[in-house]
MMTF fields as JSON, N, C-alpha, C and O atoms, coordinates in Angstrom:
{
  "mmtfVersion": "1.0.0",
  "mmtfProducer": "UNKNOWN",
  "numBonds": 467,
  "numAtoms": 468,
  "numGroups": 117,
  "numChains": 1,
  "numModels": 1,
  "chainsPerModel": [1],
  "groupsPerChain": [117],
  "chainIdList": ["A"],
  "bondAtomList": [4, 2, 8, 6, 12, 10, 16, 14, 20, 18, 24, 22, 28, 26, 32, 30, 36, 34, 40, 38, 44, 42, 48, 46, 52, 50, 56, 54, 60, 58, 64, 62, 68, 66, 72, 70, 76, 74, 80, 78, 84, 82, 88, 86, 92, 90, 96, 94, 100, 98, 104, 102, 108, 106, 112, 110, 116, 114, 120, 118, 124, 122, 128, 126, 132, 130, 136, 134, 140, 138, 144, 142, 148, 146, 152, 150, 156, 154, 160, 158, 164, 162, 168, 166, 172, 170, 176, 174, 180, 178, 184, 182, 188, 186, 192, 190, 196, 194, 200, 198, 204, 202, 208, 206, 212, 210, 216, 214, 220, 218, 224, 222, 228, 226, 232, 230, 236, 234, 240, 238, 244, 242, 248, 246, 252, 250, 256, 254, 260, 258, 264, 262, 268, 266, 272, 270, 276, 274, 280, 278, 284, 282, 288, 286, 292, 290, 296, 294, 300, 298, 304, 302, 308, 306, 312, 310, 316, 314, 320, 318, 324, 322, 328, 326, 332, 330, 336, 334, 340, 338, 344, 342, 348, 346, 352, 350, 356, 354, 360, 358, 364, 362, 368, 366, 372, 370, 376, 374, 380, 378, 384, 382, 388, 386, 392, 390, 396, 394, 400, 398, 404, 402, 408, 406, 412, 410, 416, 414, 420, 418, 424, 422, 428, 426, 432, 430, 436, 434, 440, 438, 444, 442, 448, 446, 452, 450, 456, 454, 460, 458, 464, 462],
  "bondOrderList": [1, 1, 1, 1, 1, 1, 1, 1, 1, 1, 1, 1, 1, 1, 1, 1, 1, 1, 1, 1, 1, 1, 1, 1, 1, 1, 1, 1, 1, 1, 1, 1, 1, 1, 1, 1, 1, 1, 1, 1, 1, 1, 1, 1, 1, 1, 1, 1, 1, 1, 1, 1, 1, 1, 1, 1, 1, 1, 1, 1, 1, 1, 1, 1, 1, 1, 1, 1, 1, 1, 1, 1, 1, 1, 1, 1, 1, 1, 1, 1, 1, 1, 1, 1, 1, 1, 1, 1, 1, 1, 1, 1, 1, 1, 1, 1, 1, 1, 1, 1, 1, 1, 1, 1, 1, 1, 1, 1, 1, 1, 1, 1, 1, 1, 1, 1],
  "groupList": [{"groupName": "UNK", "atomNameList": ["N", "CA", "C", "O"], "elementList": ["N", "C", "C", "O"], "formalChargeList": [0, 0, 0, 0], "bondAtomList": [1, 0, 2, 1, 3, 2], "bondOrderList": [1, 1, 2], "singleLetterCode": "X", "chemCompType": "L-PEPTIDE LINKING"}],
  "groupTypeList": [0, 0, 0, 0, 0, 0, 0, 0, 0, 0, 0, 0, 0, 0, 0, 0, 0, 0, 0, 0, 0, 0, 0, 0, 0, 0, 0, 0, 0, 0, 0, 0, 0, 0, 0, 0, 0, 0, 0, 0, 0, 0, 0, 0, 0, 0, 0, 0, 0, 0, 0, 0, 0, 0, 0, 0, 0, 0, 0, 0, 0, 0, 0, 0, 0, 0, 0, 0, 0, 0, 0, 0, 0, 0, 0, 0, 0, 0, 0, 0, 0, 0, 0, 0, 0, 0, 0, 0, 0, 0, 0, 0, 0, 0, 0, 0, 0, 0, 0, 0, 0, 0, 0, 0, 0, 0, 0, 0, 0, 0, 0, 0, 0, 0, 0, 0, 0],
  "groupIdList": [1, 2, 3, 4, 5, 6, 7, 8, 9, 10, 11, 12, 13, 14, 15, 16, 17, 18, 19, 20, 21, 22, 23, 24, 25, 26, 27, 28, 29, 30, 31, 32, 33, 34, 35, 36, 37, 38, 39, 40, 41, 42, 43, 44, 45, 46, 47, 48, 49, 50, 51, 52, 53, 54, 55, 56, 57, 58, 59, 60, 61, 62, 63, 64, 65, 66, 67, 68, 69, 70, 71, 72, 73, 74, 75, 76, 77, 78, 79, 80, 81, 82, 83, 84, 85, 86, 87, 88, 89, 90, 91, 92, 93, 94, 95, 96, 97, 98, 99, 100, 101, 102, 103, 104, 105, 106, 107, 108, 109, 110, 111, 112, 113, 114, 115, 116, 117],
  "secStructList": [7, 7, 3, 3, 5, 7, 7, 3, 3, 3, 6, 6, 6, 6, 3, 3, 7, 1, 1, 7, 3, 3, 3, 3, 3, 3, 3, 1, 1, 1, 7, 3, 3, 3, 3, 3, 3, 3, 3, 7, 7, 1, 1, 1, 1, 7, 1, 1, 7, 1, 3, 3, 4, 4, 4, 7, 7, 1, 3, 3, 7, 7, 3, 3, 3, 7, 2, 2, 2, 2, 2, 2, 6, 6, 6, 7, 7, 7, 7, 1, 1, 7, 1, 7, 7, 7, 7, 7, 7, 7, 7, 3, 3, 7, 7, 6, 6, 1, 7, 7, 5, 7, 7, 3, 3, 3, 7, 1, 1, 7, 3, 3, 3, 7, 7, 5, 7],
  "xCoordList": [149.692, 151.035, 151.217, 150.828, 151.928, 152.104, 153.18, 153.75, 153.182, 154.336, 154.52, 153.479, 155.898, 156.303, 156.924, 157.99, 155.914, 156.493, 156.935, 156.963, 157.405, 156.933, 156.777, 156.54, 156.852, 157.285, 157.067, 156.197, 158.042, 158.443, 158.091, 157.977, 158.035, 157.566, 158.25, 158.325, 158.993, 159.263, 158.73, 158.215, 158.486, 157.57, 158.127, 157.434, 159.428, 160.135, 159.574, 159.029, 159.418, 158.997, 157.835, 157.549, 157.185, 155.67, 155.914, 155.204, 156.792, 156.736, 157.258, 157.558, 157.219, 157.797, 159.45, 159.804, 160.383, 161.546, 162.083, 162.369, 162.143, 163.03, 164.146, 164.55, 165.165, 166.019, 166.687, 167.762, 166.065, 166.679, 167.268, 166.637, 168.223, 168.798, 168.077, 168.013, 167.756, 167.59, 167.927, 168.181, 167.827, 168.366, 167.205, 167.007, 166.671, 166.351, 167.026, 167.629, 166.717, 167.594, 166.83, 165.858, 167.356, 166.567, 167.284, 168.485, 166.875, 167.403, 167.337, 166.658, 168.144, 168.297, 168.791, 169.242, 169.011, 169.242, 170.231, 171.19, 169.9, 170.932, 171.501, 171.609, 171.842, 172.494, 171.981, 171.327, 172.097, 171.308, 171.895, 173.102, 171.342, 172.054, 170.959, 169.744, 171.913, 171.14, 170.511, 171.125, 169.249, 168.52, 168.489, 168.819, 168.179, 167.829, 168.272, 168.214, 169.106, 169.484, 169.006, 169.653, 168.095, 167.821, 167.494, 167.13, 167.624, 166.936, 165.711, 165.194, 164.984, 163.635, 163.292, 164.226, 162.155, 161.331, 161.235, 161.946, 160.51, 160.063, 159.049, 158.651, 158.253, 157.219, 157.406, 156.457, 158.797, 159.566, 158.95, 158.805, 158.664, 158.793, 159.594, 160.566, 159.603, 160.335, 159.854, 158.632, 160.597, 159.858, 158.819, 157.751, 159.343, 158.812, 158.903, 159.394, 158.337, 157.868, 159.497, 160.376, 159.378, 160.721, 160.959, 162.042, 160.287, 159.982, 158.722, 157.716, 158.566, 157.17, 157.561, 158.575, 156.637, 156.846, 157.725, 157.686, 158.485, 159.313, 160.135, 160.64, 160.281, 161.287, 160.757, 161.412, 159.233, 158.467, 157.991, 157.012, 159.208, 158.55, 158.694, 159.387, 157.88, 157.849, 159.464, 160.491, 159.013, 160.574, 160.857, 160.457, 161.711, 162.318, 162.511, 162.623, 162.647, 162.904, 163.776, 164.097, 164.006, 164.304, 164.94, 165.502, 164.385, 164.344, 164.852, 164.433, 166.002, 167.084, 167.076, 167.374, 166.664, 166.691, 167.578, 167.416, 168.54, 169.563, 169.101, 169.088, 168.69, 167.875, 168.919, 169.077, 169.318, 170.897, 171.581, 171.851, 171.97, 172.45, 171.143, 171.316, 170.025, 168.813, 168.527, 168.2, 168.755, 168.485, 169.839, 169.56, 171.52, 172.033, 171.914, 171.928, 171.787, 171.826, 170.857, 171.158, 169.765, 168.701, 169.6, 168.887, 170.276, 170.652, 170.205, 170.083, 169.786, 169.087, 170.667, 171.662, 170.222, 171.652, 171.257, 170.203, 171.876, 172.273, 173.446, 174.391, 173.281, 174.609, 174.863, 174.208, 176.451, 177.12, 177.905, 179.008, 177.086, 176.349, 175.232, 174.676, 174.276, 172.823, 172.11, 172.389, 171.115, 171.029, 169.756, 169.259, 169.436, 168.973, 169.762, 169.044, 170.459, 171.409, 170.698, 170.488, 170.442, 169.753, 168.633, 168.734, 167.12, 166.358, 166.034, 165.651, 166.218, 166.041, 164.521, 163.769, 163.838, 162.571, 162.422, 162.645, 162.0, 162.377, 160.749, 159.928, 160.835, 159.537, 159.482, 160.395, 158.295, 158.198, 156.926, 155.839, 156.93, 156.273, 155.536, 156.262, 154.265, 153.788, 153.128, 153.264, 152.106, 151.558, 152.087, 151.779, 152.507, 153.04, 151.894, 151.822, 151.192, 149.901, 148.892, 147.807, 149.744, 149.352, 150.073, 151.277, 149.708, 150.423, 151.122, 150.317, 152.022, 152.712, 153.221, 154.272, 152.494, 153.43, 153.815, 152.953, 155.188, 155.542, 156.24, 157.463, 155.396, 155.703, 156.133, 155.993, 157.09, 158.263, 157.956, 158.239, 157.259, 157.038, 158.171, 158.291, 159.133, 160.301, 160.855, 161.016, 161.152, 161.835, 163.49, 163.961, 164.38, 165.874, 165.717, 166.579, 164.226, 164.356, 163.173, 162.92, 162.621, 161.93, 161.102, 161.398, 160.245, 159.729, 158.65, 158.11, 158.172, 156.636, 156.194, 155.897, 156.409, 155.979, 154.441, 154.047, 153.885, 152.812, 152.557, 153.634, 151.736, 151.636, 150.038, 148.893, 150.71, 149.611, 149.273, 149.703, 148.409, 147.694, 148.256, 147.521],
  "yCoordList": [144.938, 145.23, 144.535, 143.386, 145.422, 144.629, 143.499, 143.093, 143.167, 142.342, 141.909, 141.722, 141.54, 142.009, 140.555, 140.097, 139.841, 138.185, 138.501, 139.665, 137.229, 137.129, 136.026, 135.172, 135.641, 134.157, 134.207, 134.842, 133.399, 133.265, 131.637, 130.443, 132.355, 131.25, 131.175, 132.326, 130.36, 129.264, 129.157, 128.041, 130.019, 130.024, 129.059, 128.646, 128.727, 128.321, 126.901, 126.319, 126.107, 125.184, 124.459, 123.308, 125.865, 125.531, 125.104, 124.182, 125.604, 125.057, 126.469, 127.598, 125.967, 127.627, 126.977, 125.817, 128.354, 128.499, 128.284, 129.184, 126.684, 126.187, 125.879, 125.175, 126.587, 126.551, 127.994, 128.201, 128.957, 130.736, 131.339, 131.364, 131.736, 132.996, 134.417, 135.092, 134.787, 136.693, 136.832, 136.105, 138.386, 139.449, 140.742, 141.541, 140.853, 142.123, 143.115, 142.913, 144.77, 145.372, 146.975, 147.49, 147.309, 149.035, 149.843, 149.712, 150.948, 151.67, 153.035, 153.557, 153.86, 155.262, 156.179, 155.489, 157.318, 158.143, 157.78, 158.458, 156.863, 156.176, 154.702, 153.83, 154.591, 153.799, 152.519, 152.764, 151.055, 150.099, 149.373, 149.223, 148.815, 147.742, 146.762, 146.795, 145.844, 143.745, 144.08, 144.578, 143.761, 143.803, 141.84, 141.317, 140.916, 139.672, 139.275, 140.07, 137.43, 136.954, 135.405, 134.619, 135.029, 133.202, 132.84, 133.382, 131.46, 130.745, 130.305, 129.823, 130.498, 130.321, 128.822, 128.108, 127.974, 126.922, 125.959, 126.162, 125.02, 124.116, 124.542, 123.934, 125.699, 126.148, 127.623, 128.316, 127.906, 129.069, 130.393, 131.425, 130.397, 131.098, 131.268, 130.521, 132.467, 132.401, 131.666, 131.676, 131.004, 130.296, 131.398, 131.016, 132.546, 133.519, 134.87, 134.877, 135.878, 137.225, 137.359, 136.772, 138.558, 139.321, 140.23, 140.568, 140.61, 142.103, 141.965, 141.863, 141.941, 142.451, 143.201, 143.829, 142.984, 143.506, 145.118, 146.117, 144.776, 146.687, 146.819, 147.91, 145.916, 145.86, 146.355, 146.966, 146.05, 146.688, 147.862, 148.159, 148.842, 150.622, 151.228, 150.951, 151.99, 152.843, 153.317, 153.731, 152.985, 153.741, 152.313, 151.149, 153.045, 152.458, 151.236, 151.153, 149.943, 148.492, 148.409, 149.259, 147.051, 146.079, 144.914, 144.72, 144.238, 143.044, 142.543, 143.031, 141.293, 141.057, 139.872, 139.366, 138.679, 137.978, 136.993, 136.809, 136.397, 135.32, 134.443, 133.212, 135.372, 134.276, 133.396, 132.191, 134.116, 133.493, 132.514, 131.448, 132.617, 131.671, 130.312, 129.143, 130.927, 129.58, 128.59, 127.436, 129.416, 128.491, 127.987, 127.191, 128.22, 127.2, 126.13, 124.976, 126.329, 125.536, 124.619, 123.519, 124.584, 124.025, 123.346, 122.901, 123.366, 122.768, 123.262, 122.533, 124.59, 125.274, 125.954, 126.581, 125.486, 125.561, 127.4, 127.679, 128.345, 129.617, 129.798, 129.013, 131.319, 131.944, 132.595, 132.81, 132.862, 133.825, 134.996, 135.101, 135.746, 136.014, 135.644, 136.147, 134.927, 135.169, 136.772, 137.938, 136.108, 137.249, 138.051, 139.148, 137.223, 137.688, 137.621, 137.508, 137.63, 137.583, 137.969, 137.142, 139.042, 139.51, 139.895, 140.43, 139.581, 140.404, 141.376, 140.96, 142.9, 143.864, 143.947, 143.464, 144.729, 144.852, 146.034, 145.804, 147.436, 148.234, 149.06, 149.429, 149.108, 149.517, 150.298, 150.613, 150.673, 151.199, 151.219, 151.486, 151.042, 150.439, 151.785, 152.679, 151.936, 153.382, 153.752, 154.672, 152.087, 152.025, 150.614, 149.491, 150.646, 149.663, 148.734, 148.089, 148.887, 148.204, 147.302, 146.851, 147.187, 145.947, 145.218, 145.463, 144.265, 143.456, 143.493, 143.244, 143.655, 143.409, 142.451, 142.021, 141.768, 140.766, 140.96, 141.532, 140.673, 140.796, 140.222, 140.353, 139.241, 138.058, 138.262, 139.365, 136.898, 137.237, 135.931, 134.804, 136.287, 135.18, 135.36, 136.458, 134.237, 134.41, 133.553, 132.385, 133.758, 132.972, 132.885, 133.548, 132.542, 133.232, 134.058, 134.936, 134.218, 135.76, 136.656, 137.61, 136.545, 137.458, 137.625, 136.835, 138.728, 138.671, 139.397, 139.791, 139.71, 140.414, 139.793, 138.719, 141.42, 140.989, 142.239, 142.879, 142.17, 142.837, 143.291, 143.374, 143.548, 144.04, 142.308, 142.058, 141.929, 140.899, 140.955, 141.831, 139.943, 139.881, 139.05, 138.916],
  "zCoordList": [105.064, 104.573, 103.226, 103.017, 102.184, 100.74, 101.057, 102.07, 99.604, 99.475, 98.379, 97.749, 97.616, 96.15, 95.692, 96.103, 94.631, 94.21, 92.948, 92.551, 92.049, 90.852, 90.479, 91.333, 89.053, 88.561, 87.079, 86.484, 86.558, 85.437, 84.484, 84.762, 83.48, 82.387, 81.483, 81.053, 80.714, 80.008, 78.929, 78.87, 77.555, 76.412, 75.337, 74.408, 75.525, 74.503, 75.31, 74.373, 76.395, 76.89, 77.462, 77.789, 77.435, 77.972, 79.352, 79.752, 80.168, 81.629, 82.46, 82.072, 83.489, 84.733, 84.699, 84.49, 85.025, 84.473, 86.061, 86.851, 86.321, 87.211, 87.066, 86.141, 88.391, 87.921, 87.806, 88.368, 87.099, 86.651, 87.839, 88.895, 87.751, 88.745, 89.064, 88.037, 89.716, 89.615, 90.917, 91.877, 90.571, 91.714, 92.011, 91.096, 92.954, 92.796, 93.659, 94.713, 92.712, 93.279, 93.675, 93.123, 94.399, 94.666, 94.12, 94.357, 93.217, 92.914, 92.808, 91.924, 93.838, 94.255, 93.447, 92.533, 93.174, 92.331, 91.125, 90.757, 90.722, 89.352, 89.608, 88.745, 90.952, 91.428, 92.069, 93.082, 91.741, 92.694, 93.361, 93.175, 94.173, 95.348, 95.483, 95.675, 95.298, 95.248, 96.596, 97.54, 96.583, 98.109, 97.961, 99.025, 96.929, 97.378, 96.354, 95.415, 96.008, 95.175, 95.192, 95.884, 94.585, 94.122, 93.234, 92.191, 93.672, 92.519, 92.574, 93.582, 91.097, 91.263, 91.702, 91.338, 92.44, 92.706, 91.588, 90.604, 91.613, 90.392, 89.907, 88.914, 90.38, 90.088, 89.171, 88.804, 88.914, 88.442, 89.278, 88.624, 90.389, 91.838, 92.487, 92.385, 93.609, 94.576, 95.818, 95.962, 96.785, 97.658, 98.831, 99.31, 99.058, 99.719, 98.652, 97.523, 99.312, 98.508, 98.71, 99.341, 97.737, 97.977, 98.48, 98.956, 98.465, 99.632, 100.398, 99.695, 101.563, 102.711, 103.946, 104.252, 104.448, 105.838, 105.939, 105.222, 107.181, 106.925, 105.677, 105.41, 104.999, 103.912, 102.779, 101.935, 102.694, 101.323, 101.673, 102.357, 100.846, 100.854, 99.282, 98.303, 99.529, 98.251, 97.671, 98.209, 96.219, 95.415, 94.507, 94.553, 93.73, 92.251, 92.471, 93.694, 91.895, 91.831, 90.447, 89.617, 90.568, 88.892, 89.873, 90.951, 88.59, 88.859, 87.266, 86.216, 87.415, 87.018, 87.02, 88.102, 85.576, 85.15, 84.256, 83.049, 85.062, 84.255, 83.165, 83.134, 82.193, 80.974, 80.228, 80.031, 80.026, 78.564, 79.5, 78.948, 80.931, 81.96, 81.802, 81.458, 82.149, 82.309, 81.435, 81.71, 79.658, 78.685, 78.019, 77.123, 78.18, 77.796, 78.828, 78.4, 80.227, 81.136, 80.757, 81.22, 80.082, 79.583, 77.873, 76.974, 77.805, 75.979, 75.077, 74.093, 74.965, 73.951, 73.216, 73.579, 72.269, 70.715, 70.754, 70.183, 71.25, 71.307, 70.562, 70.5, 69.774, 69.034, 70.413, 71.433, 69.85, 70.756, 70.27, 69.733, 70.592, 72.016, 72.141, 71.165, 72.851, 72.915, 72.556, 72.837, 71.828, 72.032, 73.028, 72.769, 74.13, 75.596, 76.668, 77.662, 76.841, 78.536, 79.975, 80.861, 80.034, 81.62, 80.917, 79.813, 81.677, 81.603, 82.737, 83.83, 82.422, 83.168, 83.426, 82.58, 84.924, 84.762, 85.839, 87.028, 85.341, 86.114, 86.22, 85.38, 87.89, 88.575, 89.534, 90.297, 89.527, 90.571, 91.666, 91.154, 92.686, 93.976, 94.552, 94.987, 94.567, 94.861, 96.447, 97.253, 96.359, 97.315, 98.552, 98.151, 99.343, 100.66, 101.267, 102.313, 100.397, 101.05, 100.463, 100.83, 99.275, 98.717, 97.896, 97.965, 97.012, 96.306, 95.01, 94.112, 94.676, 93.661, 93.209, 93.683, 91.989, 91.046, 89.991, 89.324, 89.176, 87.856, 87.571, 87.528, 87.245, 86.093, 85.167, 84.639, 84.395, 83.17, 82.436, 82.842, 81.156, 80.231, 79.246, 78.703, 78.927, 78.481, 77.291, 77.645, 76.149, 75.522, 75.151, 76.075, 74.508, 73.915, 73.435, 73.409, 72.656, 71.545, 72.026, 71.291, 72.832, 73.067, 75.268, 76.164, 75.405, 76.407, 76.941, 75.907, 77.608, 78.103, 79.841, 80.364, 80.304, 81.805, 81.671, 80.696, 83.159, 83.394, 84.826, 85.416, 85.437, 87.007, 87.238, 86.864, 87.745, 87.985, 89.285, 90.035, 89.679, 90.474, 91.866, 92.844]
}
């Protein structure tokens, strides 16, 4: 049975982004609904997957990153507006039977995720 992590990095710090909020959410014909909401580990992880078991099925995702929340919370001198606030990350899950990770390397001004391992 799959099961769907991620974890996030900290470029502006060189460390994992302990501490960040997200949400992930499913999303059906336009429309999504929060399936899970935390905060990431010290390891800028979740403590468990976010989806497994009967819960991980095929169909649309995003995943929803409190960046602009993580780095004033951090003292980083931001204009306002930031100009990152949420990072959106929108996917999709094909096969139930194996693993999905997507990781979020992150700064205030910029970002880059991937399908990892």
């Amino acid at each position: 049975m799959g099961r769907l992590t991620t974890h996030v990095l900290d470029t502006m710090h060189g460390t994992p982004a302990a501490g960040m909020r997200m949400r992930l959410e499913r999303v059906d014909d336009g429309s999504a609904a929060t399936l899970v909401r935390i905060t990431l580990n010290g390891d800028g992880r979740a403590d468990a997957p976010l989806l497994d078991g009967v819960a991980f099925k095929p169909g649309r995702y995003r995943l929803v990153f409190e960046v602009g929340a993580y780095f004033k919370e951090k003292a980083v001198a931001l204009p306002e507006p930031n100009f990152l606030d949420e990072v959106p990350i929108a996917f999709g899950i094909a096969d139930a039977s194996t693993h999905y990770h997507v990781p979020l390397l992150v700064s205030p001004w910029s970002y880059s995720t991937y399908r990892g391992s």
